[in-house]
N, C-alpha and C positions, 0 to 999 in steps of 0.2 A: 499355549497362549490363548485367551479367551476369543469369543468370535466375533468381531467387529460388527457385523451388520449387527446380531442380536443385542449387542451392547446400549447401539446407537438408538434400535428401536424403545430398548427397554427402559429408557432415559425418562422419565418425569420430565411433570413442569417444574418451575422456581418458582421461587418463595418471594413474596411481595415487599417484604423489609422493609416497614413501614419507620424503624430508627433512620433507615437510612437515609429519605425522605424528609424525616425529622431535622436531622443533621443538616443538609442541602438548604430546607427553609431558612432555620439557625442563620447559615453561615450565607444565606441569599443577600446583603447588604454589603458584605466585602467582596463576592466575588461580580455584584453587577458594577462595583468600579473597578476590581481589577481587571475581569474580565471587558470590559469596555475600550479601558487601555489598550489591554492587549491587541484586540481586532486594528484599533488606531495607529498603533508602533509598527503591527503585521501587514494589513493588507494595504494602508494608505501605499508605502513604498511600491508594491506589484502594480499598481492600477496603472503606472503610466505605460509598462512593458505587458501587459495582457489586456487592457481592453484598446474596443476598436481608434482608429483615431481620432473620431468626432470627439469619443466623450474619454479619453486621456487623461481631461485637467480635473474630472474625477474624482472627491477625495472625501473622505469623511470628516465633519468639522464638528458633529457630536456623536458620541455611542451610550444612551445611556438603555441598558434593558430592559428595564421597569420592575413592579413587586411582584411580577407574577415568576416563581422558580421553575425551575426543570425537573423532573419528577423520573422517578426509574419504579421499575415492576421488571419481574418474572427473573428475578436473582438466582443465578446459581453458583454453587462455589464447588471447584475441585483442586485437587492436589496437582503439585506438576512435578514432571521428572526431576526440576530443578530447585527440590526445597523450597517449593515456594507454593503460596494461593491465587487462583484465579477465579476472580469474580467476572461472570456477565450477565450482563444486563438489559434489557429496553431502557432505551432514554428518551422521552416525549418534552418538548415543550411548545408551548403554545403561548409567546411572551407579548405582555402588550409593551410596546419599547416605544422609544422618541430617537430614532436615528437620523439624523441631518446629513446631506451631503451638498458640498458644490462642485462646481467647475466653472471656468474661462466661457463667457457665451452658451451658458448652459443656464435655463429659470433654475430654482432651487427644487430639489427633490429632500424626499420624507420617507422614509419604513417604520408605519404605522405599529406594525405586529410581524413576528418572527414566529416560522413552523419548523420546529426541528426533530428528528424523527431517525432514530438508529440504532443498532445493540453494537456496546461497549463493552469490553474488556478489560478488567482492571487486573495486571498481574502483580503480585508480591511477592519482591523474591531480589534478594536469597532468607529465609529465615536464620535467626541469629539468636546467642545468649546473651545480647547484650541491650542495654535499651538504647532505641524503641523497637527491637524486636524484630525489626522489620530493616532491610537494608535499601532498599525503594520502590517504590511505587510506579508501575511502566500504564499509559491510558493510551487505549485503541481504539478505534470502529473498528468491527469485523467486518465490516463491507463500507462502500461509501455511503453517508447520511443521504436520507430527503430533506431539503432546503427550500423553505418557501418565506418567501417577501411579498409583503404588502405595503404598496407604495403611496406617497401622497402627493401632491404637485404635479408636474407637468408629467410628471410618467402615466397619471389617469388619460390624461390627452392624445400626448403623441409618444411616438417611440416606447413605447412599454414595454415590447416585446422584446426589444433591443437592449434596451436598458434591465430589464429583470435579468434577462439571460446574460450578458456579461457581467454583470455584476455577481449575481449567484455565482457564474461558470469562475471570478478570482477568487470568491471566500470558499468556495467548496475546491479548487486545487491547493488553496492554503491549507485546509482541512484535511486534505487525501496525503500532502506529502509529510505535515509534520505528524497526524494522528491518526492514518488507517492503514492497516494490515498490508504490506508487510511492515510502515512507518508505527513507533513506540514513540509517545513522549515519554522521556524520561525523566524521574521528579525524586532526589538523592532524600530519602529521611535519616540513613547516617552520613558523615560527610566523609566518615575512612570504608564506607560499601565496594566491595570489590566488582568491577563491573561486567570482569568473567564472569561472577556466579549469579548476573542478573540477566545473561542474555540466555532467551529461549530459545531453543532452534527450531525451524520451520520444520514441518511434520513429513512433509517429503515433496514428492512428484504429480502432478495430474496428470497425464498424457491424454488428451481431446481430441479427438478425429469427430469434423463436421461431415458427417457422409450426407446426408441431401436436403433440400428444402420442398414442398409439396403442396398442392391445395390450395393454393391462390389464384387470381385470377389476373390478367392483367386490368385495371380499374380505369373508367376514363376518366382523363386529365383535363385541365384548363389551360387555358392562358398558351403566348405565345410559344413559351423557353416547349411546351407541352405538346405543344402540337407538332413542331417539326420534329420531335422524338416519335409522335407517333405516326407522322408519315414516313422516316426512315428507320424504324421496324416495330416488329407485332407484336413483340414481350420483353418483357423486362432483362436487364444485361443484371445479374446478380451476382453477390456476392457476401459475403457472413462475417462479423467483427465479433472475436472474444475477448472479452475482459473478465480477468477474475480477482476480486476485489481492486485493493490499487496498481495494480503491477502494469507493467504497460502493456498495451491491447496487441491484437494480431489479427489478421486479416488472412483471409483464404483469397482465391486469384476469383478473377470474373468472367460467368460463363455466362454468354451472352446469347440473346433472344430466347430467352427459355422458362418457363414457367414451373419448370422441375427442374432447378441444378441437380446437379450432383457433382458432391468435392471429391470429399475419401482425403483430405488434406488433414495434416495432424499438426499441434504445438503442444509443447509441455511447458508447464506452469507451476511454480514452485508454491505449495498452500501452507500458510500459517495457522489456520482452522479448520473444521471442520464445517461449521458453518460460512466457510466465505460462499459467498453468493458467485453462480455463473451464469453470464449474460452472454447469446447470443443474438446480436444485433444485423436482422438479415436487411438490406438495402439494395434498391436498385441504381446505379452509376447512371447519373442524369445528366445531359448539359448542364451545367452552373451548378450542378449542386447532385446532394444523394437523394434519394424518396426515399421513405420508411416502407416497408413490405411486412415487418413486424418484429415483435421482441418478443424474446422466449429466455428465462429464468428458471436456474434449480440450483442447488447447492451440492457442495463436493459431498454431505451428508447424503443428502437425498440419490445422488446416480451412483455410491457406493450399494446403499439400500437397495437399488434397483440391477445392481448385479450387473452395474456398468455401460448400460444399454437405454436411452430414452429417447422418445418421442414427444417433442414438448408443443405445445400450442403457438402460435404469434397472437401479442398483443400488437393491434396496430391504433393509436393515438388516444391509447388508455382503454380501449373496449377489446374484447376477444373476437379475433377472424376463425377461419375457416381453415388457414395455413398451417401448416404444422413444419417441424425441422428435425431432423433425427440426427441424433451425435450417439457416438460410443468415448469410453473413455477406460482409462487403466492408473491407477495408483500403487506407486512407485515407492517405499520407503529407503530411506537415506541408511546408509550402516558405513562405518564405520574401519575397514581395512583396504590394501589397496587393490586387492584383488574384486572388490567391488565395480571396480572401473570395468564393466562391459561394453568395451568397445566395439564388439561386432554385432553387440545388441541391440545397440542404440543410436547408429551412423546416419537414420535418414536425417533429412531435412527438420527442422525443426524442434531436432532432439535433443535431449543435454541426456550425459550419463553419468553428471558429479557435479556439486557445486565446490566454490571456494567461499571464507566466510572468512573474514577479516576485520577482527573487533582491535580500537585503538580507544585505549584506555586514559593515557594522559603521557607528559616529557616530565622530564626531569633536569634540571641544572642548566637552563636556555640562559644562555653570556647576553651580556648587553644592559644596556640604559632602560629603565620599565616602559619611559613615554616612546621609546621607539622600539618598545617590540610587539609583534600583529603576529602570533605566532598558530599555524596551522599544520597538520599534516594531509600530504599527497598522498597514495594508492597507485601503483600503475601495475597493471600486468601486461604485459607486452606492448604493440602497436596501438591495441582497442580500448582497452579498459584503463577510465581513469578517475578517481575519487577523491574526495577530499575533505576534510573537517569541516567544520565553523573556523573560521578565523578568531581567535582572542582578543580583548583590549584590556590593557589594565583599568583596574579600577578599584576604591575602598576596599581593604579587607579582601582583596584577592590576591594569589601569588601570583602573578604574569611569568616569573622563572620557570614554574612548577603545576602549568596548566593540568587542567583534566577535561578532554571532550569527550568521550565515554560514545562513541558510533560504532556503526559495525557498517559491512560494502558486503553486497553480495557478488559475483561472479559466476555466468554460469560453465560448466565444466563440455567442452564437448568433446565428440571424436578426436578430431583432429587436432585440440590439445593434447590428448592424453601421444595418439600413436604416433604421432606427424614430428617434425621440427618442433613447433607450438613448444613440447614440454621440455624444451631445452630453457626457456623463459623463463626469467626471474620476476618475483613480488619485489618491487622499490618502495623502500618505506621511507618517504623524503620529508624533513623538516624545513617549512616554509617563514619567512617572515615578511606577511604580506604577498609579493609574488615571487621573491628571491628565495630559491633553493639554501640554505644553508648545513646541510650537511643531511645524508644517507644513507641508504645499506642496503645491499642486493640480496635477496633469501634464496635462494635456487627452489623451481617447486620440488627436485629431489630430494632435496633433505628436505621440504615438509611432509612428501609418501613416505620416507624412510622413519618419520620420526612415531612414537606409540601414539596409537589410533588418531595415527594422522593428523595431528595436531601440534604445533609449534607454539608452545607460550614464553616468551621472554622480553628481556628487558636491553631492546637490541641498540649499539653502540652507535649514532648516525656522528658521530666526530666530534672535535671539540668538547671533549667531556660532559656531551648528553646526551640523555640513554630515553629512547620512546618504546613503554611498554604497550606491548602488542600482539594479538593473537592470530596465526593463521591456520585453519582446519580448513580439511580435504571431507566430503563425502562422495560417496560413490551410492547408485542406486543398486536394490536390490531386485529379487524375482518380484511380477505385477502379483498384489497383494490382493485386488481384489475379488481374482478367486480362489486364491491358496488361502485368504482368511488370516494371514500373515501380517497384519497393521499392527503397529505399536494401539494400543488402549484408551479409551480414557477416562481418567481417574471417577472412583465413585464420591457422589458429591460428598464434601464434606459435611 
């Protein structure tokens, strides 16, 4: 097998794809009204459960984007394991828009102009002989966008900072959970696409040890909340957040009064790219609140490259400090038997030594009246883990019998699943209508280790003669790949 790092360096840039730009212009008058919609139907509902409670009553009363399109550069396209193409991309826009908002006891606010700023993903897949060729189309950020608003009204005044930052902070969680890594929108161009042969599997393991943070200084502070921190001690109480793309973050413990931590703490992180981006966000635990002490950023590419081992800089409030942070890290790829499940390998804290992956394709023959069925499927693996679809509605020209939600649930595998009681635990694949269970069926995870490479695909019987097609696969990690050279590839551009 070829050598990872050399691959990764050997990579060119992309290609500018100026048709595709074309296209984008073209089709810029349908998509600044559907997309307007969209944000309207999506984010209006979130605002009263995520922003603060002042500004709750919150809500968008126009979205329109304006003539200016979004534009992409530095196109690359390769082949995936799974018959299918991947395009990524830069995506820039810089929109002059007319966005309106109000609320209850709120002057009226304005977003004059919208900055949006991220590489995208466009998978294709599964390829087919049939037209169009194409079985659908999945669109991702590979890391979280930059998001910038520019406001008109009483946010020039007061509260702007309040009001940019929750506002941004509900469209960019709407953003991260339905379209960045490891979240796919998915978008059917055939409408019989099987949606096994369109899910890609996540490329494997990071395993991240933050071992120390260095070079800073403790900096004086203002203000009251300031002062009695720094009368009751002399340095910073620290502590280090990773986030790798959208996955949920993790935090190392806080080692206090010290201007040099040191962790040696580890989390592993399941990576869908190569390029997702890793942020460690070091902070010092303040009364009322955390300090910034600095941000340091590389990509799962870049500390492969570097042979697993870096020392990154902190950004502190957009300029470069003097701080530095040192992490190690190891890449883990996924395989496929059950003898993969290294359990004495992988026991500490923070470790997984197998995922589970649970794709739920669609039901079949749901009983009942159309206007009263809401029909969804549940997930549960044990006590902890628990999932669930979209809810359905009928409507025009859709089977509400014979839904398709087409997701997938990841769970992660650890120790004490595999050797403990844990793997005595069954997958519950339960048909929901609305909130009532109507009917289910227990998978043992032994018969999914038992089944050929680990994977269960069928069209399992939850009662009442209907059958919810669905998959569940086991991986297990292998040997740290990144100095055995051992990674799966990836593709030469097409």
């Amino acid at each position: 097998m070829a050598n990872l790092i050399e691959k990764l360096t050997a990579e060119g840039p992309g290609e500018q794809a100026v048709f595709l730009n074309d296209i984008i212009k073209f089709l810029w008058p349908n998509i600044r009204v559907a997309g307007g919609q969209t944000i309207i139907d999506t984010v209006n509902p979130m605002f009263p459960a995520m922003l603060p409670k002042m500004l709750a009553s919150l809500h968008f009363t126009k979205v329109d984007l304006g003539d200016v399109p979004i534009t992409v550069s530095n196109v690359v396209a390769t082949n995936t394991e799974t018959r299918g193409i991947k395009l990524d991309m830069n995506v820039d826009w810089d929109g002059d828009c007319d966005i309106q908002l109000d609320g209850h006891m709120i002057p009226d606010l304005g977003v004059k102009s919208v900055g949006l700023h991220g590489r995208l993903s466009v998978l294709l897949c599964p390829l087919t002989n049939i037209i169009p060729l194409i079985g659908a189309a999945q669109i991702a950020f590979v890391n979280p966008p930059v998001l910038k608003l520019d406001f008109t009204g009483a946010a020039n005044v007061a509260d702007f900072s309040l009001i940019d930052k929750s506002v941004r902070g509900v469209i960019l969680s709407v953003i991260n959970s339905m379209l960045t890594l490891p979240n796919r929108l998915l978008i059917k161009l055939d409408t019989n696409n099987d949606y096994f042969l369109s899910y890609l599997e996540p490329l494997g393991v990071m395993r991240i040890t933050v071992n120390r943070a260095y070079g800073f200084a403790q900096e004086t502070k203002g203000g009251v909340k300031h002062l009695l921190s720094k009368i009751t001690r002399a340095a910073p109480d620290c502590c280090a957040k990773v986030e790798v793309g959208a996955e949920p973050g993790w935090k190392t413990t806080v080692k206090s009064n010290t201007t040099n931590p040191i962790w040696d703490e580890t989390h592993d992180f399941v990576v869908c790219d190569y390029d997702q981006c890793i942020k460690i966000d070091v902070e010092d635990q303040d009364f009322g609140g955390d300090d910034e002490v600095g941000l340091a950023v590389t990509t799962v590419e870049e500390i492969i490259c570097a042979g697993g081992k870096q020392e990154l800089s902190l950004i502190k409030k957009g300029k470069p400090s003097e701080g530095k942070v040192a992490i190690t890290a190891q890449f883990f790829k996924f395989e496929s038997d059950a003898a993969s499940f290294s359990v004495h390998e992988h026991n500490a804290e923070g470790q997984v030594c197998g995922i589970a992956v649970v794709l739920i394709a669609g039901a079949f023959g749901i009983k009942g009246q159309r206007e009263e069925l809401h029909p969804s499927v549940k997930v549960t693996w044990g006590a902890k883990y628990h999932f669930r679809t979209a809810i359905q509605a009928d409507a025009p020209g859709y089977d509400i019998s014979n839904p398709a939600f087409d997701q997938n649930f990841r769970i992660p595998i650890t120790s004490d699943l595999v050797s403990g009681g844990s793997s005595n635990e069954v997958f519950r694949i339960a048909l929901m209508n609305k909130e009532q269970e109507v009917g289910g069926v227990d998978v043992p995870f032994a018969e999914v280790l038992a089944a050929p490479g680990m994977v269960l695909q069928n069209k399992f019987d939850v009662g009442g003669g209907t059958i919810v097609r669905a998959s569940i696969a086991l991986k297990g990690i292998g040997p740290a790949a990144i100095e055995s050279h051992a990674l799966p590839v990836r593709s030469k551009p097409t």
